[in-house]
C-alpha positions as CSV (number, residue, x, y, z in Angstrom):
1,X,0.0,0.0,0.0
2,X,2.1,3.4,-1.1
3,X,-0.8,5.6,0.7
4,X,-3.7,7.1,1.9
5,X,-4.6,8.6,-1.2
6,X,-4.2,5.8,-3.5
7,X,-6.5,3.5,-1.5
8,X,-8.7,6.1,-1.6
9,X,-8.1,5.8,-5.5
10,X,-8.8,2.0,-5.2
11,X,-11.9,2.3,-3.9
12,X,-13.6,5.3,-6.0
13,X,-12.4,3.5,-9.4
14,X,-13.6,-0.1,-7.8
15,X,-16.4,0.4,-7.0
16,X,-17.6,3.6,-9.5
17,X,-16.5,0.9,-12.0
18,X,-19.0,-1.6,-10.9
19,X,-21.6,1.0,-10.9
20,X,-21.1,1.5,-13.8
21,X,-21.4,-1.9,-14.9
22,X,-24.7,-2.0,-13.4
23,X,-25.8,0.7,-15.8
24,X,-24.4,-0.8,-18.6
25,X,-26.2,-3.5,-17.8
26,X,-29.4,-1.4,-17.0
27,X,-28.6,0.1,-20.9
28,X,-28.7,-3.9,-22.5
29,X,-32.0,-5.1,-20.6
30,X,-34.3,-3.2,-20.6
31,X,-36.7,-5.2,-20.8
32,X,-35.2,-6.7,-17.4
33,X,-36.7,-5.3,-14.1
34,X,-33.7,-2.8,-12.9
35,X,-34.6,-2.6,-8.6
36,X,-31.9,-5.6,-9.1
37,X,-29.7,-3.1,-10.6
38,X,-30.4,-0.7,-8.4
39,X,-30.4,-2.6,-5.2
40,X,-26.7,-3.6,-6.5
41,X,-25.6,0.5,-6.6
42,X,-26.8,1.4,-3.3
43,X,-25.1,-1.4,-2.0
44,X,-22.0,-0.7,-4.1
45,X,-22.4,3.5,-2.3
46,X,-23.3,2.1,1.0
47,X,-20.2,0.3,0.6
48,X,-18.0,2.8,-0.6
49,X,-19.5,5.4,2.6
50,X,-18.5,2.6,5.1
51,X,-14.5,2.5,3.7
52,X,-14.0,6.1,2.9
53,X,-14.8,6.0,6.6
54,X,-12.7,3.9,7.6
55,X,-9.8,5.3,5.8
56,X,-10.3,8.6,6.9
57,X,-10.6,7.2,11.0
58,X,-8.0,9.2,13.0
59,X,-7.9,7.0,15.6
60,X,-6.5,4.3,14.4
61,X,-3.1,2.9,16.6
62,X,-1.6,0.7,13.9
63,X,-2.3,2.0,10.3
64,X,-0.6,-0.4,8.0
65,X,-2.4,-3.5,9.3
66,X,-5.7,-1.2,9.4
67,X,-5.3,0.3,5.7
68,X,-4.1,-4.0,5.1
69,X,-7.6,-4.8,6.2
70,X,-9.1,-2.2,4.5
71,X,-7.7,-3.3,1.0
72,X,-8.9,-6.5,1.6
73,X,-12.5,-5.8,2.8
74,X,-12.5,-3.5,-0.3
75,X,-11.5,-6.6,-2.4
76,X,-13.7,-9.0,-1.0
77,X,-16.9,-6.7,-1.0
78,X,-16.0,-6.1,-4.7
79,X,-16.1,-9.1,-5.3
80,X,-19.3,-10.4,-4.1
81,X,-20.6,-7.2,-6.2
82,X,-19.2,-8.2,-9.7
83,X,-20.6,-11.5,-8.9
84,X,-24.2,-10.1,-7.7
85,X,-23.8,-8.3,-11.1
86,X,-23.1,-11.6,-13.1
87,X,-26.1,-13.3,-11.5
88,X,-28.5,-10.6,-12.7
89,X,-27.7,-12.1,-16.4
């Protein structure tokens, strides 16, 4: 992790890229019901809220394991995304 501000990076092109999958997939079916889509981008904003957050946590006694974690919760949450995204085929 070089810093901060490229984790913050990570997570605004992560998960704005998944959202914008969602719409591109939105844009192909429409004849598809989109609250699927949609529930998919809240999710996708509630999670990006919940790590900015965490990043930006002052209090925090040992940073590289905390920014670690954060990288990895980042990862895993993205992934369960792409794949709620693939299941809306």
């Amino acid at each position: 992790m070089a810093n901060v501000r490229d984790l913050k990076k990570d997570i605004n092109y992560v998960l704005g890229d998944i959202i914008e999958a969602v719409y591109l997939w939105e844009y192909t079916n429409k004849d598809k019901d989109a609250k699927k889509g949609e529930a998919i981008i809240d999710e996708a904003i509630e999670t990006f809220d919940l790590l900015i957050a965490k990043v930006n946590d002052r209090k925090v006694v040992n940073k590289k394991s905390h920014f670690k974690a954060i990288s990895n919760e980042l990862e895993t949450k993205g992934k369960a995304l792409i794949e709620k995204i693939n299941a809306l085929g």
